[in-house]
MDTraj code that builds the backbone (N, CA, C; nanometers):
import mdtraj as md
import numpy as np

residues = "UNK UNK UNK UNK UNK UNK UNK UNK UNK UNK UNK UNK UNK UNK UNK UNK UNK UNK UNK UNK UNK UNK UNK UNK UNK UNK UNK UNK UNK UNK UNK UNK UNK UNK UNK UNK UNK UNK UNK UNK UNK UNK UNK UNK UNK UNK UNK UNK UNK UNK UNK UNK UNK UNK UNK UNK UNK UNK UNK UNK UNK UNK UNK UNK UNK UNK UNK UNK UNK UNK UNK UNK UNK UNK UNK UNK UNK UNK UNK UNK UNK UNK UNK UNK UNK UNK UNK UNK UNK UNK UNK UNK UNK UNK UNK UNK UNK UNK UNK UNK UNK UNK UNK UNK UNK UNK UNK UNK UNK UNK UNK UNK UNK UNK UNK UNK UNK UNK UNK UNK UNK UNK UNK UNK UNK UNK UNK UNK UNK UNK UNK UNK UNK UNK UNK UNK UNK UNK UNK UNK UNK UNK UNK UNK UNK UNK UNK UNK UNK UNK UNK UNK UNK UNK UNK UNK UNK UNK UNK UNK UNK UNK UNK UNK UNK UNK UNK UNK UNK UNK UNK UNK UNK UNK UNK UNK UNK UNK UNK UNK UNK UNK UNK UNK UNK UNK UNK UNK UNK UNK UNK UNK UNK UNK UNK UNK UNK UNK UNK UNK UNK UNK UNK UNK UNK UNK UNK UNK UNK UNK UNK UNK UNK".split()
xyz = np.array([
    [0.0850, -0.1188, 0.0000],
    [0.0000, 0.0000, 0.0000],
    [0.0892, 0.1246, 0.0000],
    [0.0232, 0.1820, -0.0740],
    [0.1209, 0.3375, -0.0981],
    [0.1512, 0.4039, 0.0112],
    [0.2342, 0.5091, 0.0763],
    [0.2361, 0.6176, 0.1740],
    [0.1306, 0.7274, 0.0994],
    [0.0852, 0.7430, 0.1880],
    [-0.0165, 0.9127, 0.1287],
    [0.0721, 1.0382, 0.1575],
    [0.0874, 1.0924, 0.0618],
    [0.1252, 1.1938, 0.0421],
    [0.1043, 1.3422, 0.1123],
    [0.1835, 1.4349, 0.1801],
    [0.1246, 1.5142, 0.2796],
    [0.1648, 1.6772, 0.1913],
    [0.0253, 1.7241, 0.1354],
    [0.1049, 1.8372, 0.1081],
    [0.1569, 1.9304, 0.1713],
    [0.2851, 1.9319, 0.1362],
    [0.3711, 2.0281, 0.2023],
    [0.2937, 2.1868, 0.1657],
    [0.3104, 2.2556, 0.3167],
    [0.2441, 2.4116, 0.2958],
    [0.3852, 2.5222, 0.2299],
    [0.3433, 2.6128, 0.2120],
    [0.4625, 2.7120, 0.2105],
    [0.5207, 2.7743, 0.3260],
    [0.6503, 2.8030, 0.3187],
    [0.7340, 2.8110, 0.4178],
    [0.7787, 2.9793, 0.4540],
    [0.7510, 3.0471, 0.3364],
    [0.7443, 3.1586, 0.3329],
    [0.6578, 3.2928, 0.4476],
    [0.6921, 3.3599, 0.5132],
    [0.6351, 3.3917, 0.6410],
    [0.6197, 3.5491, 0.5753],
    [0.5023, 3.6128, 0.6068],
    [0.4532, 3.7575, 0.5722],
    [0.5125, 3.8383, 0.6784],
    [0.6430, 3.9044, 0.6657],
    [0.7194, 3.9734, 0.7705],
    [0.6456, 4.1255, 0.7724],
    [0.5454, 4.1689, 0.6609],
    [0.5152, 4.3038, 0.6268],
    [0.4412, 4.3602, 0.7872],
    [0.3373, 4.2797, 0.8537],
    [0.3505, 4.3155, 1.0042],
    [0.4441, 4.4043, 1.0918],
    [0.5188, 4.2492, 1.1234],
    [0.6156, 4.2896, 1.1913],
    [0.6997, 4.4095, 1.1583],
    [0.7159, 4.4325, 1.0209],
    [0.8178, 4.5320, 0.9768],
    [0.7310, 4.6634, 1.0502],
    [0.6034, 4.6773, 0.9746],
    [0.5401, 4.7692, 1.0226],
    [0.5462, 4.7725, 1.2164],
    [0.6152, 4.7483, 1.3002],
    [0.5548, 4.7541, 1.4243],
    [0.6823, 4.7862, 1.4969],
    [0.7751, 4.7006, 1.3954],
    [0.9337, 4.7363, 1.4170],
    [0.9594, 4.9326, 1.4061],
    [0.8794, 4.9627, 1.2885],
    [0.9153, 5.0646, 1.2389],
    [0.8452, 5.1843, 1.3547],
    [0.7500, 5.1227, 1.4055],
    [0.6574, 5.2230, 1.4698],
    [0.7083, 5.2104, 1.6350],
    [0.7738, 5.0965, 1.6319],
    [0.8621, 5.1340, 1.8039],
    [0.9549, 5.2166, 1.7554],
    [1.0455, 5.2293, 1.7114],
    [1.1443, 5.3049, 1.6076],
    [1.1093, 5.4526, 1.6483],
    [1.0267, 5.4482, 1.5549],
    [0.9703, 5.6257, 1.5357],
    [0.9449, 5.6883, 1.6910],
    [0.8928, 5.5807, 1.7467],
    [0.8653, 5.5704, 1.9350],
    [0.9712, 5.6668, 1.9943],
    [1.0781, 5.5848, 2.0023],
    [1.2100, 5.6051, 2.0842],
    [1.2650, 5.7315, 2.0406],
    [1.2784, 5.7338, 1.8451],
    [1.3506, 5.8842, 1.8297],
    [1.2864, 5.9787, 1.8646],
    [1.1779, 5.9977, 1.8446],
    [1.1001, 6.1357, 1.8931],
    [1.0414, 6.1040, 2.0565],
    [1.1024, 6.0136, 2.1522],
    [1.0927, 6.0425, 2.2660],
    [1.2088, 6.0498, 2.3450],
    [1.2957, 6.0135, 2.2991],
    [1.4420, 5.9917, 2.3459],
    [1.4755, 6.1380, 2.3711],
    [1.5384, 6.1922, 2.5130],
    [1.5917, 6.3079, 2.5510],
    [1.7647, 6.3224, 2.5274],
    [1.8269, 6.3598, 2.4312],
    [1.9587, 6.3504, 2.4137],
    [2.0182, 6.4791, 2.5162],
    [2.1613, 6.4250, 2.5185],
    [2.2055, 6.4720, 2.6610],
    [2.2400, 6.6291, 2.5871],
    [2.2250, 6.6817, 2.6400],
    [2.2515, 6.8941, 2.5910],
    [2.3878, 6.8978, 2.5988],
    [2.4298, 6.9963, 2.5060],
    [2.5318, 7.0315, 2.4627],
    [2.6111, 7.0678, 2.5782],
    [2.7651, 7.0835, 2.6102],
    [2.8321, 7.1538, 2.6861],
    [2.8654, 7.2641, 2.6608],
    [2.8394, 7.3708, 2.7642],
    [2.8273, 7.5055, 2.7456],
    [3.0227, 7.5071, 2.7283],
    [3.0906, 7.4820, 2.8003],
    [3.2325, 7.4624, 2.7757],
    [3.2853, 7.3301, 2.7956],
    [3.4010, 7.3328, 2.7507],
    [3.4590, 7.2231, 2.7804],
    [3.5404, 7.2210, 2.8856],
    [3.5090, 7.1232, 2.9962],
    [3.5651, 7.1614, 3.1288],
    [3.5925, 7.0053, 3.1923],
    [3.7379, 7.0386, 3.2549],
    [3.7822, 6.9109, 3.2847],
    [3.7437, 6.8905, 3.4460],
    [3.6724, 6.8113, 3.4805],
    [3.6448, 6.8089, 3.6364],
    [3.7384, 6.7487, 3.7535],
    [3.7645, 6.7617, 3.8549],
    [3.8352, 6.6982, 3.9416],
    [3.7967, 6.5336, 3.9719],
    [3.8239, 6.4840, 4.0094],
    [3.7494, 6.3291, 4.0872],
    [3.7254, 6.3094, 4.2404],
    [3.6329, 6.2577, 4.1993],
    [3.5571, 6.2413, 4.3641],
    [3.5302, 6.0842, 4.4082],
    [3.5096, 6.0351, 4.5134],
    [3.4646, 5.8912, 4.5439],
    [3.3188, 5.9002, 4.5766],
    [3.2421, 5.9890, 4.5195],
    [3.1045, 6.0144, 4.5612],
    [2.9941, 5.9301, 4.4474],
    [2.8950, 5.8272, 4.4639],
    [2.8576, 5.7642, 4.4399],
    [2.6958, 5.8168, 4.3763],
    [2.6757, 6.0032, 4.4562],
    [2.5546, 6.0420, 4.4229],
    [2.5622, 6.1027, 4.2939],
    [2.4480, 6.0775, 4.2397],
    [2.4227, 6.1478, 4.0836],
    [2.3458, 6.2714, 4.0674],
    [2.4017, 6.3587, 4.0207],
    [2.2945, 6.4942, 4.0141],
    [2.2084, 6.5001, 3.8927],
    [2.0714, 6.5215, 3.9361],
    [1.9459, 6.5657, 3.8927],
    [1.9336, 6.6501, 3.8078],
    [1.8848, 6.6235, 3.6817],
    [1.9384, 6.7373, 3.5966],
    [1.7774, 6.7777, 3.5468],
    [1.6746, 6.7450, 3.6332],
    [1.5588, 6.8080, 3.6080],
    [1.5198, 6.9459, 3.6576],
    [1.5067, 7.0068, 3.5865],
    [1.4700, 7.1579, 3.6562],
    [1.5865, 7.2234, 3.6885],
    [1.7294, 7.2050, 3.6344],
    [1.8471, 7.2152, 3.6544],
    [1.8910, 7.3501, 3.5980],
    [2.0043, 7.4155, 3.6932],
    [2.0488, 7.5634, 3.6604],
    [2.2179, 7.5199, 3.7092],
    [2.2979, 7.4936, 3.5900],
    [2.4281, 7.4683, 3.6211],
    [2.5086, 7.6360, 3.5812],
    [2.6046, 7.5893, 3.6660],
    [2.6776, 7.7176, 3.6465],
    [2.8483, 7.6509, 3.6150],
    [2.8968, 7.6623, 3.4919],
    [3.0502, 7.6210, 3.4277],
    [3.1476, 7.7148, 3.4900],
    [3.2658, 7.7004, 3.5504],
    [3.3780, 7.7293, 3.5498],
    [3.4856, 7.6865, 3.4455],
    [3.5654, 7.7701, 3.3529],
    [3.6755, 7.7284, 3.2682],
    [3.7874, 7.6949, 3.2938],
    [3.8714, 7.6716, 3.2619],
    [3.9987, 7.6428, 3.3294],
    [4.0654, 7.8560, 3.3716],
    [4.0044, 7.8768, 3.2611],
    [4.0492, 8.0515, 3.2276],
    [3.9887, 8.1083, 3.3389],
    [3.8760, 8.0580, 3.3984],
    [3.8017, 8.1841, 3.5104],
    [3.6988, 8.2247, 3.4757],
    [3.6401, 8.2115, 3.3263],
    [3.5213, 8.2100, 3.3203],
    [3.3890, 8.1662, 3.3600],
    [3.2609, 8.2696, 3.3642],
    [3.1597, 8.1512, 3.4287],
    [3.0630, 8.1438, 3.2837],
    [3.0032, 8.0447, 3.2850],
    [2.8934, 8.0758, 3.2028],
    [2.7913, 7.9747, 3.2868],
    [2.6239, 7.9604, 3.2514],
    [2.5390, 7.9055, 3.2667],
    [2.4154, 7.7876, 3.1434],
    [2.3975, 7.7047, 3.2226],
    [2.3257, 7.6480, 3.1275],
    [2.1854, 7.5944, 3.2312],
    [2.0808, 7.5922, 3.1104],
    [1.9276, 7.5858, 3.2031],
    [1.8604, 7.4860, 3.2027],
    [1.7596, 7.4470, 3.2558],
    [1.6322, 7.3577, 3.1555],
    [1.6084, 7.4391, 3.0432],
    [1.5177, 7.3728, 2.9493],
    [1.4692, 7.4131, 2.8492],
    [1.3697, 7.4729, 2.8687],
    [1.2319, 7.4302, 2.9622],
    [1.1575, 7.4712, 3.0484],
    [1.2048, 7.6004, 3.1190],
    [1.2771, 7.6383, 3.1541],
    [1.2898, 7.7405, 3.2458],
    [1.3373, 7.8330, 3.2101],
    [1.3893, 7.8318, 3.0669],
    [1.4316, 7.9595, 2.9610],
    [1.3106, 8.0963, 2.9810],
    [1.2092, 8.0922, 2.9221],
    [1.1793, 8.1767, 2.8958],
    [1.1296, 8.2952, 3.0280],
    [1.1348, 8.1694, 3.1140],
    [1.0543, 8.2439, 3.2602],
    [1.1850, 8.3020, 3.3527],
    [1.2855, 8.2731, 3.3143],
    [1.3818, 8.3357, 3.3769],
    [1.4927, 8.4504, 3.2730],
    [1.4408, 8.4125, 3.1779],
    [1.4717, 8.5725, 3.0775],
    [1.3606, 8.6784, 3.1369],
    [1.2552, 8.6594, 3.1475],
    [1.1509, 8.7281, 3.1759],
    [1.1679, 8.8121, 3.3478],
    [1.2401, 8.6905, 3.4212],
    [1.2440, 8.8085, 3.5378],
    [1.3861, 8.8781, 3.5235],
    [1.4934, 8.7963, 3.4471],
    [1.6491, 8.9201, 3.4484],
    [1.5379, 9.0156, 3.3709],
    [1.4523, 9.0355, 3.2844],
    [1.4166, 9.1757, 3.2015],
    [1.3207, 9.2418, 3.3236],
    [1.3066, 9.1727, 3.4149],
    [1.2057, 9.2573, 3.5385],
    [1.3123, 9.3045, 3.6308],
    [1.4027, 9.2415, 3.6614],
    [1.4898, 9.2752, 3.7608],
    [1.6006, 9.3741, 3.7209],
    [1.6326, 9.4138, 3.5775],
    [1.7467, 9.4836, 3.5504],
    [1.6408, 9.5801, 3.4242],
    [1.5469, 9.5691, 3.3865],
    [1.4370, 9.6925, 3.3499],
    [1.4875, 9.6582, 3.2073],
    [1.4682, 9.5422, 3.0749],
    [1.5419, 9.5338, 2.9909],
    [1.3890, 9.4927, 2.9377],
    [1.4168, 9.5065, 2.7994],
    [1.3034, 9.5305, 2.7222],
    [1.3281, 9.4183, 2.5931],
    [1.2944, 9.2283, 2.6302],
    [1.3106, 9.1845, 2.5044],
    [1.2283, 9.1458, 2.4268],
    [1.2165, 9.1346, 2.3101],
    [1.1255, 9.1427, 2.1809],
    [1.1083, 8.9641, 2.2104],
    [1.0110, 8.8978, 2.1125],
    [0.9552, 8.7784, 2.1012],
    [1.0970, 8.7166, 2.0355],
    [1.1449, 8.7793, 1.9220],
    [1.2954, 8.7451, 1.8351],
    [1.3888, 8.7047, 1.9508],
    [1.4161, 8.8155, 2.0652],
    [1.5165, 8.7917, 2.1773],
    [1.4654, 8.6816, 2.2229],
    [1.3624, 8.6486, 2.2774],
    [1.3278, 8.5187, 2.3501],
    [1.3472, 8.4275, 2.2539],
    [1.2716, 8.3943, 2.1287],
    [1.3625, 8.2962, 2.0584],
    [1.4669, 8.2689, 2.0638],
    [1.5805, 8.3352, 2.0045],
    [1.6970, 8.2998, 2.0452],
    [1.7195, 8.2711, 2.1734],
    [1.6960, 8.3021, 2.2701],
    [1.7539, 8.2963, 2.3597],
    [1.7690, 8.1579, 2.4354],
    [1.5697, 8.0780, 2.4089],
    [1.5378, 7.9664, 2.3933],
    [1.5957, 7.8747, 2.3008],
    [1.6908, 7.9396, 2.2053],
    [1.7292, 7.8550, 2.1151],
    [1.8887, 7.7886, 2.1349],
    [1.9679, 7.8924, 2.2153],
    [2.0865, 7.8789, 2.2744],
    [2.0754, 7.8054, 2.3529],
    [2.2609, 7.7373, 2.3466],
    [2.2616, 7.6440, 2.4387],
    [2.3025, 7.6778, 2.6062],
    [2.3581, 7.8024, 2.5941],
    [2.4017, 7.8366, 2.6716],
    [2.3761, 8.0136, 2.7027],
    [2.4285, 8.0865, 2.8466],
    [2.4633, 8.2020, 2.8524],
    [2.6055, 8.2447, 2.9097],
    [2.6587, 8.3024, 2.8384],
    [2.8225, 8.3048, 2.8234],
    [2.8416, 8.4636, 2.8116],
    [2.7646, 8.5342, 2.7936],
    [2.7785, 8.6920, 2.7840],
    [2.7447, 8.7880, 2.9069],
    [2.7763, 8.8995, 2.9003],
    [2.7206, 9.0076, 2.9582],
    [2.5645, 9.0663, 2.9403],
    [2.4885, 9.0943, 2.9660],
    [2.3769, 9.0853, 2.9245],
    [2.3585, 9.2454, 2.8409],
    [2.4879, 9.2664, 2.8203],
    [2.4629, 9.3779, 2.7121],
    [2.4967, 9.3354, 2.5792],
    [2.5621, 9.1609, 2.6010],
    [2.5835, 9.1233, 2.4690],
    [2.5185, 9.0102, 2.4304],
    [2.3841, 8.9853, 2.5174],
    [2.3366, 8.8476, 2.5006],
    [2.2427, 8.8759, 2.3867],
    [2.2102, 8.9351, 2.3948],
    [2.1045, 8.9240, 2.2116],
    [2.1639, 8.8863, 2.1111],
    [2.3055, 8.9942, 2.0854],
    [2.3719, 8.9643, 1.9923],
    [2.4320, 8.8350, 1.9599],
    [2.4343, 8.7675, 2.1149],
    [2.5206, 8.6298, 2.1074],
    [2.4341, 8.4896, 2.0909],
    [2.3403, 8.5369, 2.1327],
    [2.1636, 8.4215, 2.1225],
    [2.2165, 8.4141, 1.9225],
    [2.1335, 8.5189, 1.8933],
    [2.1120, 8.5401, 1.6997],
    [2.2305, 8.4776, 1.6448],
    [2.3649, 8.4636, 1.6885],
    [2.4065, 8.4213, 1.6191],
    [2.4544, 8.2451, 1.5812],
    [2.4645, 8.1979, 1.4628],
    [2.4381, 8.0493, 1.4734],
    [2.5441, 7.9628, 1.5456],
    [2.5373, 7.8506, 1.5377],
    [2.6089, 7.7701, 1.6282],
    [2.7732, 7.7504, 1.5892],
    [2.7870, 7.7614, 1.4629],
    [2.8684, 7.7765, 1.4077],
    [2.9742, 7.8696, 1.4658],
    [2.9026, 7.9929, 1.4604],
    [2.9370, 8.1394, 1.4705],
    [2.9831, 8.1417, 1.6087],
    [2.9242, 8.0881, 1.6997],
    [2.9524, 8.1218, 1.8569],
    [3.0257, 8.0316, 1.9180],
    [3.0737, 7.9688, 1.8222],
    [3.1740, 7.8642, 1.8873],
    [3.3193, 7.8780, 1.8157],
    [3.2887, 7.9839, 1.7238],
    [3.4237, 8.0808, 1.6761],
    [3.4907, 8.1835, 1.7653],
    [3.3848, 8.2496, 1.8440],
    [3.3985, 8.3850, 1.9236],
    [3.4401, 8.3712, 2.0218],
    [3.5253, 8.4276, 2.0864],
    [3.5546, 8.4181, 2.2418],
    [3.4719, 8.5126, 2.3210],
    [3.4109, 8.3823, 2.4003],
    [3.3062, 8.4054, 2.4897],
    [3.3229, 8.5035, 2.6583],
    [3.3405, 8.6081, 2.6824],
    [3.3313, 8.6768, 2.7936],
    [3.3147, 8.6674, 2.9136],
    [3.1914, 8.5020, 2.9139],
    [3.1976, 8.4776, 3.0042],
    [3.0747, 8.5675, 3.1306],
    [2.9721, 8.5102, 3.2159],
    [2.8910, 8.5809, 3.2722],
    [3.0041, 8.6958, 3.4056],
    [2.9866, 8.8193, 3.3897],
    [3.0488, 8.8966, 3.4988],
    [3.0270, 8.8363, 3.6457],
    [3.1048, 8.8032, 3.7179],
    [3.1179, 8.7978, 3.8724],
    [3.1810, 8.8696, 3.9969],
    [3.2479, 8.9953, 3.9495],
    [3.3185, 9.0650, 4.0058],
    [3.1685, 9.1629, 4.0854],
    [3.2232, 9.1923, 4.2022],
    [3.1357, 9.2750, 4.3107],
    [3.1200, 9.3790, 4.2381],
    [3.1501, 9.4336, 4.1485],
    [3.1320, 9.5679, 4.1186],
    [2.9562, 9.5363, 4.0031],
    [2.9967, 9.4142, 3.9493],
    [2.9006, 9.3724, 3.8486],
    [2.8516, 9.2308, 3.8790],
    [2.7925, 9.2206, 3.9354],
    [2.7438, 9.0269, 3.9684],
    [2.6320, 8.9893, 3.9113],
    [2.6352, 8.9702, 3.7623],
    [2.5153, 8.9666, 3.6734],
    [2.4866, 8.7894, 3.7421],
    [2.5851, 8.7273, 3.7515],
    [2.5511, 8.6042, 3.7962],
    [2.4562, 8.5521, 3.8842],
    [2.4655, 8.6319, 4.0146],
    [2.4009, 8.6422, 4.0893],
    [2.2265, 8.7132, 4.0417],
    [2.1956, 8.7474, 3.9481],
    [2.0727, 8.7940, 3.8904],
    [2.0534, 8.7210, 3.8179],
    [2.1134, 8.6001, 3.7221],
    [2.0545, 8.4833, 3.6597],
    [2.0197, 8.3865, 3.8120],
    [2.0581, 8.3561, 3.8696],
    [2.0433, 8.2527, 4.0017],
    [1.9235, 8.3187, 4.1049],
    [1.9252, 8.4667, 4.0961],
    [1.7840, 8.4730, 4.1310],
    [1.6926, 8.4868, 4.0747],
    [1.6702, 8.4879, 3.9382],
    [1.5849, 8.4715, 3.8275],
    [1.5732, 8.3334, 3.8229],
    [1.6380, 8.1984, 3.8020],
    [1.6087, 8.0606, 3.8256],
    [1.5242, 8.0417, 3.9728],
    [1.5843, 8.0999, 4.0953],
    [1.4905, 8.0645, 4.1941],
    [1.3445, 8.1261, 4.1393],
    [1.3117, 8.1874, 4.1156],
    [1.1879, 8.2813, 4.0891],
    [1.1004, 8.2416, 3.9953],
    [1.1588, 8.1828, 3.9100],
    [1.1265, 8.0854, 3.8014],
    [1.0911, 7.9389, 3.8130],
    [1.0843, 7.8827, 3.9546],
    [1.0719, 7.7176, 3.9574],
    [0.8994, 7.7096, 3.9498],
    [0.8084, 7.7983, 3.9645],
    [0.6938, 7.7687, 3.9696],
    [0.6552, 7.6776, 4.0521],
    [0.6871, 7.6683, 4.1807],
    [0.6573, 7.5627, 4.2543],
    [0.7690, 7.4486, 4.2987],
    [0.8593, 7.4519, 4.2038],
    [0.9291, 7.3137, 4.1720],
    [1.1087, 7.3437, 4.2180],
    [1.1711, 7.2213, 4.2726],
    [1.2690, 7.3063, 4.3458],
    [1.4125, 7.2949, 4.2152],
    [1.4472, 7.3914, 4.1847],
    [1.5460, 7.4044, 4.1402],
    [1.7061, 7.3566, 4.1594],
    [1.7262, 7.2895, 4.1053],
    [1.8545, 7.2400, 4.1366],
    [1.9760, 7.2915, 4.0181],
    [2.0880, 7.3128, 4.1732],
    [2.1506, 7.4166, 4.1054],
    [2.2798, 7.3198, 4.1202],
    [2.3501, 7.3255, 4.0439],
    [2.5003, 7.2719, 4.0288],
    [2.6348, 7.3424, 3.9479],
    [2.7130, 7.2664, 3.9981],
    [2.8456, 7.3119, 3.9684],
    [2.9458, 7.2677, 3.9136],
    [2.9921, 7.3147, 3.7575],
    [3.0531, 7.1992, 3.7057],
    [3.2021, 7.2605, 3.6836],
    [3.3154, 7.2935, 3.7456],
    [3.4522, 7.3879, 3.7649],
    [3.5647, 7.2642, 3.6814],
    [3.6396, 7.3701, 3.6385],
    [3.7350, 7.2915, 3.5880],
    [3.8475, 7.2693, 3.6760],
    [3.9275, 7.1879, 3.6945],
    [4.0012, 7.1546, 3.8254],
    [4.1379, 7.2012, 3.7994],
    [4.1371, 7.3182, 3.6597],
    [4.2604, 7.3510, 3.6891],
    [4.1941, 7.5633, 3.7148],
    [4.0479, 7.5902, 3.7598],
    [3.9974, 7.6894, 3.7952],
    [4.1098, 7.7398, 3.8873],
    [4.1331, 7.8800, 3.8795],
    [4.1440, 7.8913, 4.0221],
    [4.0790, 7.8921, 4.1272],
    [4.1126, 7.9217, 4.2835],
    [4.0290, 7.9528, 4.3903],
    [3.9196, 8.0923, 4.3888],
    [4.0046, 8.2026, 4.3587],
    [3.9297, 8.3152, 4.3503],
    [3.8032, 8.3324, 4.2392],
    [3.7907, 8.2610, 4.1573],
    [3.7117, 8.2800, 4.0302],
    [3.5964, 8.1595, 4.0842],
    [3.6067, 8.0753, 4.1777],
    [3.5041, 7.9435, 4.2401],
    [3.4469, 8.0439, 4.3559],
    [3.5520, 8.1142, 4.3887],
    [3.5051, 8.1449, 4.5616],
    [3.3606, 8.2919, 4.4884],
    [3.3910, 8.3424, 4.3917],
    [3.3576, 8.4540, 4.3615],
    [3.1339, 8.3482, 4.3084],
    [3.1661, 8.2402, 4.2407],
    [3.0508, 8.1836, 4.1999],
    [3.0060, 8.1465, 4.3460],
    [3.0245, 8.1105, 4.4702],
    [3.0267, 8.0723, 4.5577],
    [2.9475, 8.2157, 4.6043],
    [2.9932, 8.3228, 4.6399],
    [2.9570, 8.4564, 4.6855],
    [2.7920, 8.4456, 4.6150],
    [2.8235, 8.4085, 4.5020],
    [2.6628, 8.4801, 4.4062],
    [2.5451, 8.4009, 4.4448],
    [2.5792, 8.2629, 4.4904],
    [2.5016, 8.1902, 4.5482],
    [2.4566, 8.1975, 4.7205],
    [2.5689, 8.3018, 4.7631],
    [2.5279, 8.3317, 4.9353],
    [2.4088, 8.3764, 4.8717],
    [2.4551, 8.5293, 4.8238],
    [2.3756, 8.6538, 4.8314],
    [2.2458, 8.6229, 4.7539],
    [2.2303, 8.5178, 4.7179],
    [2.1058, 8.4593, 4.7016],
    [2.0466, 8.3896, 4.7877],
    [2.1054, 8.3583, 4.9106],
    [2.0848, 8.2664, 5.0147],
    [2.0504, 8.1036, 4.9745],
    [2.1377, 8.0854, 4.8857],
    [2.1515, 7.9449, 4.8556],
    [2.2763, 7.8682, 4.8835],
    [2.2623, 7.7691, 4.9331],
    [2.3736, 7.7420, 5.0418],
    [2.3886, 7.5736, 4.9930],
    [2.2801, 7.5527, 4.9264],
    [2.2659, 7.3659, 4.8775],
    [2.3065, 7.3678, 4.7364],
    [2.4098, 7.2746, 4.6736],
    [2.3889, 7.3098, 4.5626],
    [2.5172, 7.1908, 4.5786],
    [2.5281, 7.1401, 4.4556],
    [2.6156, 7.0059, 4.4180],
    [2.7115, 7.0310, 4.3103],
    [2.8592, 6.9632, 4.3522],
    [2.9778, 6.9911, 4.2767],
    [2.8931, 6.8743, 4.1820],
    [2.9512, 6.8511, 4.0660],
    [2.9918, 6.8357, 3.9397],
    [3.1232, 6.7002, 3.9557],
    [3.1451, 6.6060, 3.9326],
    [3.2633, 6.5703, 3.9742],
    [3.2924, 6.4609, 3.8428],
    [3.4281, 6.3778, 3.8575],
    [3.4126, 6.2646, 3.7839],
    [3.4224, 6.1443, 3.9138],
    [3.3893, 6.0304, 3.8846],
    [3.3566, 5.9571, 3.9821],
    [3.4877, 5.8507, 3.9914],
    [3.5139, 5.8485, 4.1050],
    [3.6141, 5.7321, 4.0962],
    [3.6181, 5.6325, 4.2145],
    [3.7116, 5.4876, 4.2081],
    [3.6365, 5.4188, 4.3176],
    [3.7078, 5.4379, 4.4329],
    [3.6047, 5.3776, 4.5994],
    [3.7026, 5.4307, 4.7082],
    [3.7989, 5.3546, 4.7116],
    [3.9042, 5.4118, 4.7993],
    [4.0446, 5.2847, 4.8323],
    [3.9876, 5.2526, 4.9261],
    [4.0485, 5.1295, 4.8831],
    [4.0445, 4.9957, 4.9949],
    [4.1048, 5.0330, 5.1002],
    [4.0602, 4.9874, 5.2136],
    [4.1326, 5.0049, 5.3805],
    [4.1089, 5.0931, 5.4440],
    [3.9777, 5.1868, 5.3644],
    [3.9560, 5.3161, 5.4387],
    [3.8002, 5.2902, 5.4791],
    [3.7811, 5.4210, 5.6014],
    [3.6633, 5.3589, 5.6574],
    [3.5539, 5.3949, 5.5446],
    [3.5644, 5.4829, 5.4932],
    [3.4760, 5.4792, 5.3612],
    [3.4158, 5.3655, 5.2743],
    [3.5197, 5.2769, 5.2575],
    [3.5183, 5.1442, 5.2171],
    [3.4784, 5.0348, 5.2535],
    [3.4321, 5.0702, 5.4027],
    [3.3738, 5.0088, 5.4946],
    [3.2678, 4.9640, 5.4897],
    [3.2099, 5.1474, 5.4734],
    [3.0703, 5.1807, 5.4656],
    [3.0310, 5.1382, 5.3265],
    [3.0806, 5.1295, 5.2358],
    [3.0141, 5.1194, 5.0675],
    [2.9829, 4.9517, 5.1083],
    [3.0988, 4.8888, 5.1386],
    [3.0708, 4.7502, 5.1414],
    [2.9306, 4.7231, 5.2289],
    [2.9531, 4.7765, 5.3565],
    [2.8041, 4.7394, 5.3911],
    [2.7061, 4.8219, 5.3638],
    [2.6854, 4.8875, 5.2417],
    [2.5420, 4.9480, 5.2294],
    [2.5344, 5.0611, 5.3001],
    [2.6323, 5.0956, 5.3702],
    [2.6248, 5.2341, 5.4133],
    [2.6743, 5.3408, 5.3423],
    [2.5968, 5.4768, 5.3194],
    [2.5748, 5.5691, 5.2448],
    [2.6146, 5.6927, 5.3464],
])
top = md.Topology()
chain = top.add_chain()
for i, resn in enumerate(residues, 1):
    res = top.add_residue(resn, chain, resSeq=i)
    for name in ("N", "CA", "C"):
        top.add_atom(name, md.element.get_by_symbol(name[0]), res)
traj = md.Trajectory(xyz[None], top)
């Protein structure tokens, strides 16, 4: 007696689905994905054995250069509401154009007699120019008027302020960002560091091993 014959099906699988679903997590991730913001300078940090991570939500960092410069960088969120009180607090008058730019920059690196000019120009352009740097000297402490424009600006929400110095800064040009943050009466605020691990044999090492923080 014969074997009966089994027709074989096709083996061929309709991937057009899947492609479609592949493509639509895809599209997901790029337009939700938060890429990390530009560095306002390039700044080499000291090292620390500190294990905590700073919060970069609602965040108002302030850069030290190796040169002594300060500049600042914001939320994105908190741009326009803290342009809005430096123009309440120093009586400055900016157009919808100024706030664009200003929202559009990555950073503030000027005097605020040259920040319009330095917003408008492209990315290209401002990374040609040597940057000035926000004033900190007692005679002029514009710094101290961006940091109370960020407090003023959290809408509720607490602002976290940090510090990212280059470790070949000097003392006087840290101690001076340090001042702008008294006279704001802000006294909390987190170094910036690179992380490195503790040595062994110290009581520090103690504590990491058992879970102590």
């Amino acid at each position: 007696m014969g074997r009966a014959k089994i027709k074989r099906g096709s083996t061929n699988i309709d991937m057009t689905a899947m492609c479609d679903v592949a493509f639509l997590l895809l599209s997901f991730f790029i337009l939700t994905t938060q890429f990390k913001p530009a560095e306002a300078k390039e700044v080499s940090t000291p090292t620390s054995v500190s294990t905590e991570t700073a919060a970069l939500e609602n965040a108002f960092t302030v850069y030290l250069d190796k040169e002594g410069k300060t500049y600042a960088v914001m939320s994105d969120d908190m741009k326009e509401d803290v342009l809005g009180n430096v123009a309440n607090m120093r009586n400055i008058n900016f157009t919808p154009d100024d706030i664009k730019a200003f929202k559009a920059s990555a950073f503030v690196g000027t005097p605020l007699a040259q920040l319009n000019q330095f917003d408008k120009m492209s990315s290209q352009d401002q990374s040609k120019v040597a940057v000035p740097g926000i004033p900190t000297d007692s005679a002029n402490n514009e710094l101290q008027v961006w940091i109370s424009a960020a407090i003023k600006s959290n809408q509720g929400k607490k602002v976290n302020f940090l510090i990212k110095g280059d470790e070949k800064a000097s003392y006087p040009s840290f101690k001076q960002i340090i001042e702008s943050f008294k006279k704001n009466d802000i006294y909390k605020y987190k170094l910036i560091t690179n992380p490195e691990g503790v040595p062994e044999g110290t009581a520090l090492f103690d504590n990491f091993r058992k879970g102590i923080k």
